[in-house]
C-alpha positions, 0 to 999 in steps of 0.5 A: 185970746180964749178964756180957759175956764171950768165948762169952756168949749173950745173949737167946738168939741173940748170941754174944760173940766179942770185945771191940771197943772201950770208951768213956767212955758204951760198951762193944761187942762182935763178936757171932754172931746166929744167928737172922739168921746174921750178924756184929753189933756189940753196944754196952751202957752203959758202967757201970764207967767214969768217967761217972755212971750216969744221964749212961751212960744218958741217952747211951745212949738218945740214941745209940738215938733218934738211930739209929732216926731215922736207920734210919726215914728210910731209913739211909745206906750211909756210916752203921753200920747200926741194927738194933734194940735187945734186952735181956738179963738186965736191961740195954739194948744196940744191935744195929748193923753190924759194919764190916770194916775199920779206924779212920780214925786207924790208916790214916793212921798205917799210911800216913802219910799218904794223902796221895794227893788224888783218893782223899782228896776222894773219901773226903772226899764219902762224908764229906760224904754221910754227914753230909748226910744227917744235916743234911738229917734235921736232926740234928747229929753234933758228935763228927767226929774220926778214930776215930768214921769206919771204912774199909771194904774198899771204902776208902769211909768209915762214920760211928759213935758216935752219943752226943753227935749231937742235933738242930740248936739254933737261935739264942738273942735273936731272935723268929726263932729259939727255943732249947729250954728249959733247953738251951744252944746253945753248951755243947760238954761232951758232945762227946769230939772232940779240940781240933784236930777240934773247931770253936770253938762247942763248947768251953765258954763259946763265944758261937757256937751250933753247927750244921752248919756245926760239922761242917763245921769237923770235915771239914775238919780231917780232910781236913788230916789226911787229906793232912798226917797230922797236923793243927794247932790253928789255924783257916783251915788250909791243907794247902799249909802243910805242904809237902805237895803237894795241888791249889789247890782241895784246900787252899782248901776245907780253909782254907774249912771250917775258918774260925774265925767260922762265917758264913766256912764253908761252912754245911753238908755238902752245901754242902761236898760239892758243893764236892769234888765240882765241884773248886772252893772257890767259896762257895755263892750265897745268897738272901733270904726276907722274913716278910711282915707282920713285916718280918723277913728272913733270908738263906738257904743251901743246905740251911736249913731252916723250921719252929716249935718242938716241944718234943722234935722235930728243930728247924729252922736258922729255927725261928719262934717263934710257935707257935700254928698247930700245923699246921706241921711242926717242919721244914716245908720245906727250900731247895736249890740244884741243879748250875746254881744254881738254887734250890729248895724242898722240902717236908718236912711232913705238911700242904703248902707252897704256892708263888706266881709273884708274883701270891698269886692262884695256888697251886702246892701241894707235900707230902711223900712222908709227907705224902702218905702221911698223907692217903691213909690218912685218907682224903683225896684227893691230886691226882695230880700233887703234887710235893715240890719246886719252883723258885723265883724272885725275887719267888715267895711261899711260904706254909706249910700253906695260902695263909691262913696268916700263915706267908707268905715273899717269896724273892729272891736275895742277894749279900751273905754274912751270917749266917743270923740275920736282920741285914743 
């Protein structure tokens, strides 16, 4: 076992400066490596605190994987760095960014509050990108909470703590939706957010499963905290409660987010994002894709995902659970809606999404830059003009890996505000 101390050099490179903080999973420490000649932070298992040793271990690992997805899809500037993983003396540790500045909580409570809210939406959209990037690569963070966001010196804010972020976990009951076996998509024990962060899906016993829109509750609590200082338990709160002086569109986004039923929320970051953005706390159009031969549909927002389920993949917001063509991609294709409305879609696979204007006789095909990659590696043509995106319109036909494929969607658009379970 490696002793962590002031002046310890671990592998042969990491010097120890000083511990920087212990968790319940844990412990890291400010570090010199001298092969890079850098500042690092350095965070090990946490073995002497109150969590069994096989619960640290399994975190650990988690926080490890979800770091290297995040670091293979090309990291986050709002988002500590991940720069591998090294041993010493028979234990495990993560290499990551070292971030000059403090604590999200320590500057509200050195300010109290911001307050200011130009500088809170702007802190609130680096937020938002942040955990964006985390949805659009289908991961969760479920542990939003004032001490996991740093502020840099650049003011600009810097999500940590990976522990308890894990992939989406779709709907339980309906053939359009599976849940990994032996998961439960509503159990919130392992999250450590305090109860005014946390949304309602994450408690215990909560019949609501989590999602995005759970971080959506989380930001929204702590954009109130940003602006009032403090924050309430309550749900549908609203800066303007408190007496505190903020603009008309600040404090409904807030009183948006943080709606206690999920389907009143915004239905992800980059939904809440481009709210901040535009100064307007207007929900989201949303549209509607049917399951041609199942008559099943679903109604659709911005940033939902299709794709089937793996048993150890990323799982999609609809995750079909008939999995008998192994061609589709675990996430396969997302939806978008662009700054004038208009939707999108974008493939995420390796073999393809083809898209058809009404007729089903003519195929645009769309794949990813991976995808792409894949074939030309094995050898295959790509056509020169591929995209990984398309407009879509009412009527189009999408049809996942080839037009063959019993995989086929009609879109339309929707005005009805629903759930995106697949009830009408």
């Amino acid at each position: 076992m490696t002793e962590w101390e002031t002046g310890t050099t671990l592998a042969d490179r990491y010097t120890l400066r000083e511990e920087l903080g212990k968790g319940g999973f844990g412990v890291v420490w400010a570090a010199k490596d001298s092969d890079r000649d850098r500042l690092v932070a350095l965070k090990h298992p946490n073995y002497g605190g109150q969590a069994p040793d096989d619960l640290v271990d399994k975190y650990f690992e988690r926080e490890r994987d979800v770091l290297e997805d995040i670091r293979e899809a090309g990291g986050h500037p709002n988002i500590m760095a991940y720069h591998g993983q090294a041993r010493a003396n028979g234990t495990a540790f993560l290499d990551i960014e070292l971030i000059d500045g403090d604590e999200l909580g320590a500057v509200v409570e050195n300010e109290d509050p911001i307050g200011d809210p130009d500088e809170v939406r702007e802190i609130g959209i680096g937020i938002c990108d942040a955990i964006s990037f985390l949805h659009d690569h289908d991961i969760i963070y479920r542990d939003l909470k004032p001490d996991n966001i740093m502020i840099d010196g650049a003011r600009e804010p810097k999500i940590i703590d990976f522990t308890t972020a894990k992939g989406f976990v779709p709907e339980r009951g309906g053939p359009q939706f599976t849940t990994g076996e032996g998961e439960s998509s509503s159990s919130g024990g392992d999250s450590t957010v305090p109860g005014e962060f946390k949304p309602p899906e994450l408690n215990r016993g909560s019949e609501q499963r989590q999602g995005p829109w759970s971080d959506v509750y989380s930001i929204g609590k702590i954009l109130c905290y940003l602006l009032v200082g403090w924050v309430p338990k309550d749900h549908g709160v609203s800066p303007a409660e408190f007496g505190v002086e903020s603009d008309d569109y600040l404090n409904e986004i807030v009183e948006t987010a943080t709606q206690h039923d999920r389907s009143d929320r915004y239905p992800n970051a980059s939904v809440l994002r481009r709210a901040l953005e535009d100064r307007d706390a207007t929900m989201p159009t949303q549209a509607a894709i049917t399951w041609l031969g199942r008559d099943e549909q679903w109604t659709i927002s911005p940033g939902d995902t299709i794709g089937r389920r793996t048993e150890d993949g990323p799982r999609p917001s609809l995750m079909l659970s008939d999995d008998r063509h192994k061609a589709l991609s675990a996430v396969h294709c997302r939806f978008d809606v662009d700054d004038d409305g208009n939707w999108a879609v974008i493939d995420t696979s390796l073999n393809g999404t083809y898209i058809s204007k009404h007729d089903e006789r003519n195929w645009r095909f769309l794949l990813s830059e991976a995808g792409q990659q894949r074939q030309q590696q094995a050898g295959e043509s790509v056509p020169d003009d591929v995209e990984t995106r398309a407009r879509l319109e009412a009527g189009d036909t999408i049809a996942l890996v080839s037009p063959s494929y019993p995989e086929r969607f009609y879109f339309q658009f929707s005005t009805q505000h629903t759930d995106t379970n697949g009830t009408r």
